[in-house]
mmCIF file of the C-alpha atoms, coordinates in Angstrom:
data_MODEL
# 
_entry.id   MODEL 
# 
loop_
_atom_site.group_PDB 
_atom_site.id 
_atom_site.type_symbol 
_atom_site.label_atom_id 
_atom_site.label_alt_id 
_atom_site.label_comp_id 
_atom_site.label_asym_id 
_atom_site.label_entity_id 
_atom_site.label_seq_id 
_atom_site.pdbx_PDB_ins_code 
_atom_site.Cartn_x 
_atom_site.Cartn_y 
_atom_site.Cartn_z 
_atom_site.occupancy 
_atom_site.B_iso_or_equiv 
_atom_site.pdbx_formal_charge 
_atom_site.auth_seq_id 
_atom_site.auth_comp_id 
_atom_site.auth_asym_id 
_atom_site.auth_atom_id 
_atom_site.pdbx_PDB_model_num 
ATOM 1   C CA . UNK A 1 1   ? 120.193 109.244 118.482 1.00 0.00 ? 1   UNK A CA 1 
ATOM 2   C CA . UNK A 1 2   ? 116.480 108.919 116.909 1.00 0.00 ? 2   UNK A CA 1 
ATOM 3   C CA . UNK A 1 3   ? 114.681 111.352 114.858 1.00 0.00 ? 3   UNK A CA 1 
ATOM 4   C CA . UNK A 1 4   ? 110.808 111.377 114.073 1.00 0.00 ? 4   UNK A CA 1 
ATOM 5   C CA . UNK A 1 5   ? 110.026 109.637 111.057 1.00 0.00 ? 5   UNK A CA 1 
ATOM 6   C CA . UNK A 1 6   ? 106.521 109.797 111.067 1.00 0.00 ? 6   UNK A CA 1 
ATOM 7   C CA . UNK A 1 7   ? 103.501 109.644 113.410 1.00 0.00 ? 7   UNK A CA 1 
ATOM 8   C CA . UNK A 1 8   ? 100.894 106.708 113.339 1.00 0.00 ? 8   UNK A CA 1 
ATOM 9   C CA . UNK A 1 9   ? 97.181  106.442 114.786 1.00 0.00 ? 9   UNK A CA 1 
ATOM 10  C CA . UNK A 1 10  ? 96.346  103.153 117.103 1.00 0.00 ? 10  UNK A CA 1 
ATOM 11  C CA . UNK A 1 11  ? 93.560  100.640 116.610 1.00 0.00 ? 11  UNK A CA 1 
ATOM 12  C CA . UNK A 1 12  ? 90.147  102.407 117.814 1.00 0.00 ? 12  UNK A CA 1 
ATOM 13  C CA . UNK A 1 13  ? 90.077  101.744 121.369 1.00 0.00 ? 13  UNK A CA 1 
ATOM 14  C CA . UNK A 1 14  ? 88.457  97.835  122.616 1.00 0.00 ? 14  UNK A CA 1 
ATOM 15  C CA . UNK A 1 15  ? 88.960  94.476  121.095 1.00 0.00 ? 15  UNK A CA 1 
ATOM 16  C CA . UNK A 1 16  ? 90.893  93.574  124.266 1.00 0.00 ? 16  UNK A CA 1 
ATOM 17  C CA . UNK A 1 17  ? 94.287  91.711  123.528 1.00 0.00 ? 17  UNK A CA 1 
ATOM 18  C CA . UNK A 1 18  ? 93.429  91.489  119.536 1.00 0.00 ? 18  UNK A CA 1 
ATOM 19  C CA . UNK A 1 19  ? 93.879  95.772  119.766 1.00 0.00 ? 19  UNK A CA 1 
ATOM 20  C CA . UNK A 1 20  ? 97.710  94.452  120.936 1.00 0.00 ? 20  UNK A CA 1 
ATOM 21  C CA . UNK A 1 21  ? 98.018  92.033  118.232 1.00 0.00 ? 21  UNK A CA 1 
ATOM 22  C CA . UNK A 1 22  ? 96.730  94.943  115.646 1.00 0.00 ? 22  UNK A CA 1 
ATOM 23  C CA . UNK A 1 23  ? 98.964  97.538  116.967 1.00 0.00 ? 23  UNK A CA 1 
ATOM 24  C CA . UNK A 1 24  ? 102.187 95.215  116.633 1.00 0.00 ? 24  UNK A CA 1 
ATOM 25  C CA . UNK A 1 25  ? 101.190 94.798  113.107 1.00 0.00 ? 25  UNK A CA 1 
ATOM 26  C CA . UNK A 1 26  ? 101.094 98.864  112.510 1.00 0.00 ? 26  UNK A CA 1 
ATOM 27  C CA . UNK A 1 27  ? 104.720 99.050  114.272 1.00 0.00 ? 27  UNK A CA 1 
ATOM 28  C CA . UNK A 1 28  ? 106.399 96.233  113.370 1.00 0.00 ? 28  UNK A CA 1 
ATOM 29  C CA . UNK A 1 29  ? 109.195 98.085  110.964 1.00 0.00 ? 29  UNK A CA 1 
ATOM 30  C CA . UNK A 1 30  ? 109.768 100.572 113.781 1.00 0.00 ? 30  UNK A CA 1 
ATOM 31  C CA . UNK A 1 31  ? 113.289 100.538 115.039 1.00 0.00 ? 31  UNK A CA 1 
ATOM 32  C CA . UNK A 1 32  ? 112.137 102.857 117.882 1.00 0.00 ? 32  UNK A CA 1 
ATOM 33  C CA . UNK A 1 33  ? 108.598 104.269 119.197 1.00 0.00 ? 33  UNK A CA 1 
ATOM 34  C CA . UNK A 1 34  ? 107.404 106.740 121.525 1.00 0.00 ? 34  UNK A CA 1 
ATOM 35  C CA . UNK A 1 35  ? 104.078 106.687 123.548 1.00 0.00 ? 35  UNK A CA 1 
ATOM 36  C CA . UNK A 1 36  ? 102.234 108.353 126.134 1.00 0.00 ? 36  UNK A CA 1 
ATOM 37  C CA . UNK A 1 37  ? 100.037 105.561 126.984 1.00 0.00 ? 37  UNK A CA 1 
ATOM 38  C CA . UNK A 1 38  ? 100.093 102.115 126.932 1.00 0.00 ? 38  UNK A CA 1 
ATOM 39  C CA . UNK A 1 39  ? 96.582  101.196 128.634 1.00 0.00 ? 39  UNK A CA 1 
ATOM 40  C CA . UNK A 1 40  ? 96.262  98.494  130.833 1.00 0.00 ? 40  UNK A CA 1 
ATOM 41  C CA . UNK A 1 41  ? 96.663  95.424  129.002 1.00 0.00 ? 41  UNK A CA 1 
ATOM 42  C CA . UNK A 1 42  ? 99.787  94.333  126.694 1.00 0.00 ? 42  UNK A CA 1 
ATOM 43  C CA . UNK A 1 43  ? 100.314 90.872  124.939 1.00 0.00 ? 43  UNK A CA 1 
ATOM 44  C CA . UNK A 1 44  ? 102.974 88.843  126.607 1.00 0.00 ? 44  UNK A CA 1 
ATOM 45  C CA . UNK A 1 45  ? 105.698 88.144  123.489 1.00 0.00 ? 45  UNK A CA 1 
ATOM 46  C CA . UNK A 1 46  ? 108.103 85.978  124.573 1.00 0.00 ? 46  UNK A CA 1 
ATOM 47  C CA . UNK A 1 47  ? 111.237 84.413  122.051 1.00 0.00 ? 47  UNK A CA 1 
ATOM 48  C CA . UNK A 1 48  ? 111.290 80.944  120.348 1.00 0.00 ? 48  UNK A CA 1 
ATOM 49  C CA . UNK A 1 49  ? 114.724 80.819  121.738 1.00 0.00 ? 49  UNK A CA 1 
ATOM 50  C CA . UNK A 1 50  ? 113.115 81.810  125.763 1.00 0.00 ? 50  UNK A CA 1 
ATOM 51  C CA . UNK A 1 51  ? 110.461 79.615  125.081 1.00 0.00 ? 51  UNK A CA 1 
ATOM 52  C CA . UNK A 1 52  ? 112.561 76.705  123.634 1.00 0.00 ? 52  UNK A CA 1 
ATOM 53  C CA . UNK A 1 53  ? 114.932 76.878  126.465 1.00 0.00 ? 53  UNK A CA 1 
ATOM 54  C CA . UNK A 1 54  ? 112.510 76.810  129.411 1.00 0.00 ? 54  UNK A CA 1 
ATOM 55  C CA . UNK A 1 55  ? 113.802 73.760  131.547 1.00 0.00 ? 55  UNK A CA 1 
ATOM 56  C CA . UNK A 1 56  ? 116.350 72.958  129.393 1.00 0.00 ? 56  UNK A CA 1 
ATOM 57  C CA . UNK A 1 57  ? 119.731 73.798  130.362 1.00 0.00 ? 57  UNK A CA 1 
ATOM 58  C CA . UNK A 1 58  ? 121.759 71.971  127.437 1.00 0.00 ? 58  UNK A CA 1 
ATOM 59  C CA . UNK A 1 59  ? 119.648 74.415  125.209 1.00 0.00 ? 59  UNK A CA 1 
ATOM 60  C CA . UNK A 1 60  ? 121.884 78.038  125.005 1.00 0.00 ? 60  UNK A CA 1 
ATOM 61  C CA . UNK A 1 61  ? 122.210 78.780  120.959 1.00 0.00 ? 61  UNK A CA 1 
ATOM 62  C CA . UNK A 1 62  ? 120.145 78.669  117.656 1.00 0.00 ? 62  UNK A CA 1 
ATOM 63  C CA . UNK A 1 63  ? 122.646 75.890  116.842 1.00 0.00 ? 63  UNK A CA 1 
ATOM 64  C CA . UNK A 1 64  ? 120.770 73.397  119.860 1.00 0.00 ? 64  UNK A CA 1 
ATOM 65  C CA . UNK A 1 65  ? 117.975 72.890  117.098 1.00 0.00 ? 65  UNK A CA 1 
ATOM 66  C CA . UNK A 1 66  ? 117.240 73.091  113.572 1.00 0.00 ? 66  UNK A CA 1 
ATOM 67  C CA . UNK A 1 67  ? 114.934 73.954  110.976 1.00 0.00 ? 67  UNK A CA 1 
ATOM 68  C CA . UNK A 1 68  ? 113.240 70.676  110.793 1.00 0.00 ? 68  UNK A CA 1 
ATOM 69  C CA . UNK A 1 69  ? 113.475 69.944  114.855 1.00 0.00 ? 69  UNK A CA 1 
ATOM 70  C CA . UNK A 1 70  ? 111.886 74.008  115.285 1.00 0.00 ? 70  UNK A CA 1 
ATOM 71  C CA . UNK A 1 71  ? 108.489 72.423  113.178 1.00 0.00 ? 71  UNK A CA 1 
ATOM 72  C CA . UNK A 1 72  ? 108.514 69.089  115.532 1.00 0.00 ? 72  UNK A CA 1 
ATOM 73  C CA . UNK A 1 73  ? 108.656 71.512  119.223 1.00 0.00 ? 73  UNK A CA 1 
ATOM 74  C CA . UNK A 1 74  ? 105.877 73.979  117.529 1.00 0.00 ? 74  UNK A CA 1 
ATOM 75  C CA . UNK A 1 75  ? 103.494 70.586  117.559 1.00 0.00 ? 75  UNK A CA 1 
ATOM 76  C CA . UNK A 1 76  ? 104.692 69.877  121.182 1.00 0.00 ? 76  UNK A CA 1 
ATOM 77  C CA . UNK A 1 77  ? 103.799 73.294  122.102 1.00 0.00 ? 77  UNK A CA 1 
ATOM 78  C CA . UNK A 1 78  ? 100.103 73.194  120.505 1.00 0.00 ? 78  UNK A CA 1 
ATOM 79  C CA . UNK A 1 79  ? 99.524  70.134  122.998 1.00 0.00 ? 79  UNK A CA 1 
ATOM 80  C CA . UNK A 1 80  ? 100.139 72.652  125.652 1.00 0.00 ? 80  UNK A CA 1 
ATOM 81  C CA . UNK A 1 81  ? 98.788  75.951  125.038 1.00 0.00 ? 81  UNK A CA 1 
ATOM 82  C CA . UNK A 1 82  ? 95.977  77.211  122.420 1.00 0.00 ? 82  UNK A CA 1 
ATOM 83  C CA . UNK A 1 83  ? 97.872  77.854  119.104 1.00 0.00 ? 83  UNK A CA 1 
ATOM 84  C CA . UNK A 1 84  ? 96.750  76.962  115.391 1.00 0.00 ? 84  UNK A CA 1 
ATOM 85  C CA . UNK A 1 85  ? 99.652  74.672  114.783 1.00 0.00 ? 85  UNK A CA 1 
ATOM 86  C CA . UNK A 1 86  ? 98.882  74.175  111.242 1.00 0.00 ? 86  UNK A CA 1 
ATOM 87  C CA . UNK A 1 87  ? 99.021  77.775  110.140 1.00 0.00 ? 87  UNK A CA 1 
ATOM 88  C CA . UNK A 1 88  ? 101.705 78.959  112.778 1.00 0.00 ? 88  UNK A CA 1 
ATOM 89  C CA . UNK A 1 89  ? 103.993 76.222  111.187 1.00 0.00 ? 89  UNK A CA 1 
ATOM 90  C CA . UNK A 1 90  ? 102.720 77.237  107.737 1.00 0.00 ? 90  UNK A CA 1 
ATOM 91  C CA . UNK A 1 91  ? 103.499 81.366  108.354 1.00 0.00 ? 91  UNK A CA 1 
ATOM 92  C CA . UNK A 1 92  ? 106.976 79.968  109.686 1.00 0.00 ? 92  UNK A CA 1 
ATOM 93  C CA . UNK A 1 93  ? 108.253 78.119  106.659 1.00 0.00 ? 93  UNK A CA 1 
ATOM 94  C CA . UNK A 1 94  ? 106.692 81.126  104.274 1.00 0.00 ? 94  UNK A CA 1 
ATOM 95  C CA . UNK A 1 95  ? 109.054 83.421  106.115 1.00 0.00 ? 95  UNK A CA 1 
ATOM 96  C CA . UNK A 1 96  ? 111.899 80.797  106.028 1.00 0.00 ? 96  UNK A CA 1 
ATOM 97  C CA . UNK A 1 97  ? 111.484 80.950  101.853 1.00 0.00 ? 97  UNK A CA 1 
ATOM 98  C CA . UNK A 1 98  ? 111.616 84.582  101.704 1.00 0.00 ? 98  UNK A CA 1 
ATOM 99  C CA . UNK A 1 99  ? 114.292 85.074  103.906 1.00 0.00 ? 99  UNK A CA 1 
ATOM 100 C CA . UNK A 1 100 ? 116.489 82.616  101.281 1.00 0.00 ? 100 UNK A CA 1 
ATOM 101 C CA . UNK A 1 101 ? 115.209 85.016  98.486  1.00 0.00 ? 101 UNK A CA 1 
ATOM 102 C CA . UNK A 1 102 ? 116.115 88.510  100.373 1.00 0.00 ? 102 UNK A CA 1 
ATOM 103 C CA . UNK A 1 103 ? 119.130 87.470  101.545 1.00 0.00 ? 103 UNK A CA 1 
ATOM 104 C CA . UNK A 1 104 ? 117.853 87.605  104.909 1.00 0.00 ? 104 UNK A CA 1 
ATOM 105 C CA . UNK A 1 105 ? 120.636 84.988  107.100 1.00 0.00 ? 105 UNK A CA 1 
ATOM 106 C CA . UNK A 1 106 ? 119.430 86.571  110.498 1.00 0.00 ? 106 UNK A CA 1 
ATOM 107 C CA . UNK A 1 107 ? 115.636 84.521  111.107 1.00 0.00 ? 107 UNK A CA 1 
ATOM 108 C CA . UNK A 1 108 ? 117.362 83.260  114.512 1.00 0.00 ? 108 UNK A CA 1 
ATOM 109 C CA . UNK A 1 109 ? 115.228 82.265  117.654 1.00 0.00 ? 109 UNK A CA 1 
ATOM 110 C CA . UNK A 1 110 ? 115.044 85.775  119.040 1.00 0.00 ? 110 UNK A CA 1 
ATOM 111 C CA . UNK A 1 111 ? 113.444 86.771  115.603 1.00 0.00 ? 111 UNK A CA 1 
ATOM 112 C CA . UNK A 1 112 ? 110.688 84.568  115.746 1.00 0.00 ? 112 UNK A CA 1 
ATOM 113 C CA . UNK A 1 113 ? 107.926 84.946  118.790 1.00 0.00 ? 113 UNK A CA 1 
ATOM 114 C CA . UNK A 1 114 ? 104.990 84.286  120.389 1.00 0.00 ? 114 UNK A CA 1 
ATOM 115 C CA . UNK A 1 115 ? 102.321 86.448  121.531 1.00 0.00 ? 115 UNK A CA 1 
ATOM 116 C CA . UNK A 1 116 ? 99.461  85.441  124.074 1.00 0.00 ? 116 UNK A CA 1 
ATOM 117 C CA . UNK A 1 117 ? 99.519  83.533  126.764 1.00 0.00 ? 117 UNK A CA 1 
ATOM 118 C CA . UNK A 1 118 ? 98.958  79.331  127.095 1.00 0.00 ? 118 UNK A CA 1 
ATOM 119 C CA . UNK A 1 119 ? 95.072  79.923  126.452 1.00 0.00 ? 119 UNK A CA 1 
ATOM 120 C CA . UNK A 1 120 ? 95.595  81.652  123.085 1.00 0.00 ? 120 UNK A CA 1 
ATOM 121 C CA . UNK A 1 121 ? 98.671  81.890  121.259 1.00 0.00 ? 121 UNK A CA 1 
ATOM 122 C CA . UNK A 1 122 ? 99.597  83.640  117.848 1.00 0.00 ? 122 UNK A CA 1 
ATOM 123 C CA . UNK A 1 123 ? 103.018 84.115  116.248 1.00 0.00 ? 123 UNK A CA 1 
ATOM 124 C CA . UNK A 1 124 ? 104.278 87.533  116.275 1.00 0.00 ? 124 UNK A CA 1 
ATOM 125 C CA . UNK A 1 125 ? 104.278 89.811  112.839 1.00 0.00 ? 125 UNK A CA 1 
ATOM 126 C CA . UNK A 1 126 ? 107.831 89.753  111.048 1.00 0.00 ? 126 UNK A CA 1 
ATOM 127 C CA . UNK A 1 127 ? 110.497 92.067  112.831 1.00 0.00 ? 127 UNK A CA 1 
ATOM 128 C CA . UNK A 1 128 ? 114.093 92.574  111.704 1.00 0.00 ? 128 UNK A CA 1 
ATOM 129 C CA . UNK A 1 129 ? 113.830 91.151  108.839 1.00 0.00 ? 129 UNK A CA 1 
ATOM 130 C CA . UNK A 1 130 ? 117.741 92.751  107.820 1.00 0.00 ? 130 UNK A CA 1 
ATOM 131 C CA . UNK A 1 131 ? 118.968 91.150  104.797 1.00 0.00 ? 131 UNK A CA 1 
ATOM 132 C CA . UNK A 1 132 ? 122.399 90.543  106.559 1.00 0.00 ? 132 UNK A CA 1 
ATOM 133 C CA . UNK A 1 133 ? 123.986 88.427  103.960 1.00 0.00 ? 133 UNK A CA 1 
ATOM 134 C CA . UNK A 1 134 ? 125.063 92.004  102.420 1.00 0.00 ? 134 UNK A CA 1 
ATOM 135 C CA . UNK A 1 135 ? 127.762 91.610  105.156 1.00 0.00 ? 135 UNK A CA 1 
ATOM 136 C CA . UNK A 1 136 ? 130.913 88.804  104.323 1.00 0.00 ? 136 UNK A CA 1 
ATOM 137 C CA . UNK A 1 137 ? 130.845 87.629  108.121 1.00 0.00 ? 137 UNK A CA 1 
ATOM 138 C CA . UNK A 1 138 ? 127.176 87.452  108.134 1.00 0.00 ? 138 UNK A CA 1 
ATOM 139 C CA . UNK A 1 139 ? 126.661 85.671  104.785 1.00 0.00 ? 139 UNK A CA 1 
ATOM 140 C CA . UNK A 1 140 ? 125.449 82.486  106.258 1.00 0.00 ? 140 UNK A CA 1 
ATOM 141 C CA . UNK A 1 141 ? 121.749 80.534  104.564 1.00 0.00 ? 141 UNK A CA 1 
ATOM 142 C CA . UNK A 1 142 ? 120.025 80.002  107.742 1.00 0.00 ? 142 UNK A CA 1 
ATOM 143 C CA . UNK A 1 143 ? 120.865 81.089  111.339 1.00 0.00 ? 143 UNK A CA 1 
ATOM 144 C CA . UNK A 1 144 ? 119.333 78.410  112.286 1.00 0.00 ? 144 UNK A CA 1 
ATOM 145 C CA . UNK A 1 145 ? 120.750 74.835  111.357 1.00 0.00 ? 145 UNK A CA 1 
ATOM 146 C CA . UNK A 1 146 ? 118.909 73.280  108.548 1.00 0.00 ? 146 UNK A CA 1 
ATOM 147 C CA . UNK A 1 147 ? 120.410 69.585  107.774 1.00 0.00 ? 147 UNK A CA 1 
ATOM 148 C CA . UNK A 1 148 ? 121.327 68.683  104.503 1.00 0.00 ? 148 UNK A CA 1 
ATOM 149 C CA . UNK A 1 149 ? 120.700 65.572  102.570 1.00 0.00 ? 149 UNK A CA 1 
ATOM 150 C CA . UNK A 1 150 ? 122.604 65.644  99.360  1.00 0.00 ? 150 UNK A CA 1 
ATOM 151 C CA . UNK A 1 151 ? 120.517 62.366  98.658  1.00 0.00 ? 151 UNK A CA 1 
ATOM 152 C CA . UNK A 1 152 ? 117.682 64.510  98.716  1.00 0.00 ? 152 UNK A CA 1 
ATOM 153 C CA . UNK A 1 153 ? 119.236 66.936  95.910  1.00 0.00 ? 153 UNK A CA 1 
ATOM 154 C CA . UNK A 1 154 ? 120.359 70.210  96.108  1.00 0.00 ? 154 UNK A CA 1 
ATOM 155 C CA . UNK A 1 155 ? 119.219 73.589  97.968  1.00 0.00 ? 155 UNK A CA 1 
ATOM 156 C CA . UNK A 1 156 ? 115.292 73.342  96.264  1.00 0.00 ? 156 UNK A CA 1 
ATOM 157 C CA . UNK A 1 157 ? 114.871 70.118  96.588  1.00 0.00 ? 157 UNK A CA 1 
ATOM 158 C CA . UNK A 1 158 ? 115.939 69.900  100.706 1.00 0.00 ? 158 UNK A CA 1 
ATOM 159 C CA . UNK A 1 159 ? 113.531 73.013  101.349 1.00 0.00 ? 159 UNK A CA 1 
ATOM 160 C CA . UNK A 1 160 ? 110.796 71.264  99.902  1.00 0.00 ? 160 UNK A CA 1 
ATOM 161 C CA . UNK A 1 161 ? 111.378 68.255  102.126 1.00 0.00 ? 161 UNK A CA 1 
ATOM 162 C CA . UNK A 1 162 ? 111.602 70.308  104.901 1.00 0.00 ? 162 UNK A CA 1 
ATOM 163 C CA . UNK A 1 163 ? 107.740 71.600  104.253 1.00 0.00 ? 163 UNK A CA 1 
ATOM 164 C CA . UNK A 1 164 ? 106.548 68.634  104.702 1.00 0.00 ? 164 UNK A CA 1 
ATOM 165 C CA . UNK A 1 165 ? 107.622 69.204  108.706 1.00 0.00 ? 165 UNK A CA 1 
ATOM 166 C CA . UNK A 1 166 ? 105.396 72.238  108.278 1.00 0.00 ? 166 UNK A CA 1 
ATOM 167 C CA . UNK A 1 167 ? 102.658 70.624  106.863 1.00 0.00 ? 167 UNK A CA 1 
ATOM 168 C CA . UNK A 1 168 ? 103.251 71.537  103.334 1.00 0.00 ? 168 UNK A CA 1 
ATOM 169 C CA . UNK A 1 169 ? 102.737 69.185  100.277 1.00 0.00 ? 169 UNK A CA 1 
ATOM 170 C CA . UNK A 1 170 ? 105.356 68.899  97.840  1.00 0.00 ? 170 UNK A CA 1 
ATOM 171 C CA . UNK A 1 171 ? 103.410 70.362  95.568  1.00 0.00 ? 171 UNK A CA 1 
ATOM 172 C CA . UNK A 1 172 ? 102.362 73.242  97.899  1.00 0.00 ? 172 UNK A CA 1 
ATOM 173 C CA . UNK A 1 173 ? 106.273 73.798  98.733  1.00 0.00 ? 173 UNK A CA 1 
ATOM 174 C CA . UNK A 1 174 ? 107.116 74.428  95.047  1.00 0.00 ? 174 UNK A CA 1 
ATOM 175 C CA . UNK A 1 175 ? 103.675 76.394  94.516  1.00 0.00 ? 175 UNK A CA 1 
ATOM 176 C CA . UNK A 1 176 ? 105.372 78.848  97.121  1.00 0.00 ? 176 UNK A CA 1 
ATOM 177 C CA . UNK A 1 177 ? 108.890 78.843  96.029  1.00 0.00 ? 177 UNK A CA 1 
ATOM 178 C CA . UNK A 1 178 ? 107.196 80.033  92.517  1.00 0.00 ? 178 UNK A CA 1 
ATOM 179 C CA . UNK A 1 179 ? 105.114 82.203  94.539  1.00 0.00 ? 179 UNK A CA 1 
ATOM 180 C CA . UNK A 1 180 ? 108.111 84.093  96.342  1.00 0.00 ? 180 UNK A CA 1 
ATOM 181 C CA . UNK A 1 181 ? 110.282 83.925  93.453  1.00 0.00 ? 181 UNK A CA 1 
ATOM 182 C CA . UNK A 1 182 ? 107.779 86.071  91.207  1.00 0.00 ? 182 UNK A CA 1 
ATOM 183 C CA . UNK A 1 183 ? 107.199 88.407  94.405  1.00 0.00 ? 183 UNK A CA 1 
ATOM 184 C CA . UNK A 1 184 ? 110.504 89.475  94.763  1.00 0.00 ? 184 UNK A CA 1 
ATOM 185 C CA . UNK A 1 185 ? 111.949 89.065  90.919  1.00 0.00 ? 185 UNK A CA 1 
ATOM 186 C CA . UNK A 1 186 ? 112.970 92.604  90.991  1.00 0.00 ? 186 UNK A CA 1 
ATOM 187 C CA . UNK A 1 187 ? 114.409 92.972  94.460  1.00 0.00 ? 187 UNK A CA 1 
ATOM 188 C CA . UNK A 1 188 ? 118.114 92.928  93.077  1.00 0.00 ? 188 UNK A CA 1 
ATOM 189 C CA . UNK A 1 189 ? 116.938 96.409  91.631  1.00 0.00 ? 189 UNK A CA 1 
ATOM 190 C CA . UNK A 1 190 ? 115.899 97.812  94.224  1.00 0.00 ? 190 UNK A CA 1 
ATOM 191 C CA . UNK A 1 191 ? 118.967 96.800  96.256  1.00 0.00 ? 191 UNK A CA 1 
ATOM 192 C CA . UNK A 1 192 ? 121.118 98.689  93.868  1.00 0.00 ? 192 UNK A CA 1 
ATOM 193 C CA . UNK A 1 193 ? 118.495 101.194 93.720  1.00 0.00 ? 193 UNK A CA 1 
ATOM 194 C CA . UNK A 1 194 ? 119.253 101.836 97.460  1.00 0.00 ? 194 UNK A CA 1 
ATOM 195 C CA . UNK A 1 195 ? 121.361 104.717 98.613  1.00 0.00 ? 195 UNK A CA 1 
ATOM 196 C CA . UNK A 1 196 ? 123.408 105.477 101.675 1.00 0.00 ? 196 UNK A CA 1 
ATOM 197 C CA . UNK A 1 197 ? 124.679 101.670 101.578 1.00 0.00 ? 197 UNK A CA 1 
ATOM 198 C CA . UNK A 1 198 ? 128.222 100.874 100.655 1.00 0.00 ? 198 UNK A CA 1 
ATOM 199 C CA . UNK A 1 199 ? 128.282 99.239  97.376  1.00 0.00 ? 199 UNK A CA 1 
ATOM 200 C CA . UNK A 1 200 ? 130.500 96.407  97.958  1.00 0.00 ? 200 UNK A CA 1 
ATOM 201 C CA . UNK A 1 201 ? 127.991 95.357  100.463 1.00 0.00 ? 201 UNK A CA 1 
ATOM 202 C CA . UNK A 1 202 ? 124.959 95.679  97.669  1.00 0.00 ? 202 UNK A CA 1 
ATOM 203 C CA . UNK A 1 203 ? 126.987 93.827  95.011  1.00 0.00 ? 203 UNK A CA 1 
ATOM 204 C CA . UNK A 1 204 ? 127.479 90.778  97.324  1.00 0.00 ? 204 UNK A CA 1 
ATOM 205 C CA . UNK A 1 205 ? 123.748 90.741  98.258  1.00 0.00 ? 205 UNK A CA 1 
ATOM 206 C CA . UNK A 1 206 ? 122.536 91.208  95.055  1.00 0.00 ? 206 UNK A CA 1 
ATOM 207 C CA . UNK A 1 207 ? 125.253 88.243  93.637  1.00 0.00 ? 207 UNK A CA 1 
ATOM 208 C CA . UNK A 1 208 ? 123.996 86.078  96.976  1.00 0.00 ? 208 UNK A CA 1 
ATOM 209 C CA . UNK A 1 209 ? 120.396 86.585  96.095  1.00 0.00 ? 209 UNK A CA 1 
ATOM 210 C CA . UNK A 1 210 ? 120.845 85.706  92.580  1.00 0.00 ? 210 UNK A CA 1 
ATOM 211 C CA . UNK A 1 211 ? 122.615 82.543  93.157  1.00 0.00 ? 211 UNK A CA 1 
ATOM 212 C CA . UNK A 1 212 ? 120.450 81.480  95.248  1.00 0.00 ? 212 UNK A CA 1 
ATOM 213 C CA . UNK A 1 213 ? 117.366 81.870  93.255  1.00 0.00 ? 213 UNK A CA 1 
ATOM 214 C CA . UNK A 1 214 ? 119.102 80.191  90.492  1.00 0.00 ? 214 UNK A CA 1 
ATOM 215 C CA . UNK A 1 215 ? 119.635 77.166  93.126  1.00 0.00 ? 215 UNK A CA 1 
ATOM 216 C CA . UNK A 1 216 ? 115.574 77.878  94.322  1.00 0.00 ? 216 UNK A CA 1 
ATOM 217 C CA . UNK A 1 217 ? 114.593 77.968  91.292  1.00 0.00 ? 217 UNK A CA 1 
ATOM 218 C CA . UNK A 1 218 ? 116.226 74.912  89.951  1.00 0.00 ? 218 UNK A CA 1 
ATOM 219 C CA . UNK A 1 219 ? 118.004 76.553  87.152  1.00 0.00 ? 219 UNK A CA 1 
ATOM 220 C CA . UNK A 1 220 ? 121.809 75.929  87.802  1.00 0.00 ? 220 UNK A CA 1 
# 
């Protein structure tokens, strides 16, 4: 069942679809809402994975891409419809660093979205953003393929190549990886800070996390 956690006030009424976009932003940690009105014009939100598969029958799993092939069908798209490529590629592999630093293995295609229609197109806010790797059959990097070149070097130095399919520099890649890393340097506190979670399940986040910034970070 649901309880009421709290109550929240919507955008001032006007500012046709960008009230939408505003009021997604206001709910987007809600597991649950309840309205009374919903007016009389919502943003279409459709998938990655819905939008990816359109026409495409061969397509049926987050494993029928990866991360750098997701960067090359967000360009195809922008020839298409109305989007900011640039920054919707951008906002894409910011969320794809933070997810390695919060443990978060679950940024699949149905976790991603559009909103808008072909004439103007936005990515969605972040939504379940569950740091599942706190769970031993979840504890996978990316839910989505990314291929590794061990040429290329370990963990930090393939996610930096992989900005440059999102338009990053390699110096703006390892500007954000610093960025992130100082952002959430105490989130293995406040993981064991948490209660009502089993603590086997915080101890192998919390060891995850770690290694991983260690790898991030280039210090192992």
């Amino acid at each position: 069942g649901y309880r009421l956690i709290e109550e929240r006030p919507a955008p001032p009424p006007g500012g046709g679809s960008q009230r939408w976009f505003n009021i997604s932003r206001i709910l987007g940690d809600c597991r649950a809402i309840l309205v009374n009105d919903l007016g009389d014009s919502p943003i279409p939100m459709e998938s990655f994975y819905s939008v990816f598969a359109i026409g495409d029958k061969y397509f049926q799993s987050n494993a029928d891409t990866d991360l750098e092939e997701m960067a090359h069908r967000i360009a195809r798209l922008g020839k298409v419809a109305n989007m900011d490529v640039r920054a919707t590629q951008q906002e894409i592999y910011k969320r794809l660093v933070v997810a390695l630093f919060t443990g978060n293995g679950d940024l699949h295609l149905e976790n991603l979205s559009f909103l808008g229609g072909a004439e103007h197109v936005k990515l969605a806010p972040v939504y379940d953003p569950a740091p599942m790797r706190a769970w031993s059959r979840h504890n996978t990097r990316f839910a989505i393929p990314l291929v590794f070149d061990d040429e290329v070097g370990g963990l930090r130095e393939n996610i930096i190549q992989l900005g440059e399919a999102y338009q990053y520099t390699k110096k703006q890649a390892e500007a954000l990886i610093e960025e992130v890393a100082e952002k959430t340097k105490n989130y293995t506190e406040r993981v064991q800070a948490l209660e009502g979670v089993p603590e086997q399940n915080k101890l192998l986040l919390i060891e995850t996390v770690k290694k991983e910034r260690g790898l991030l970070k280039g210090s192992h």
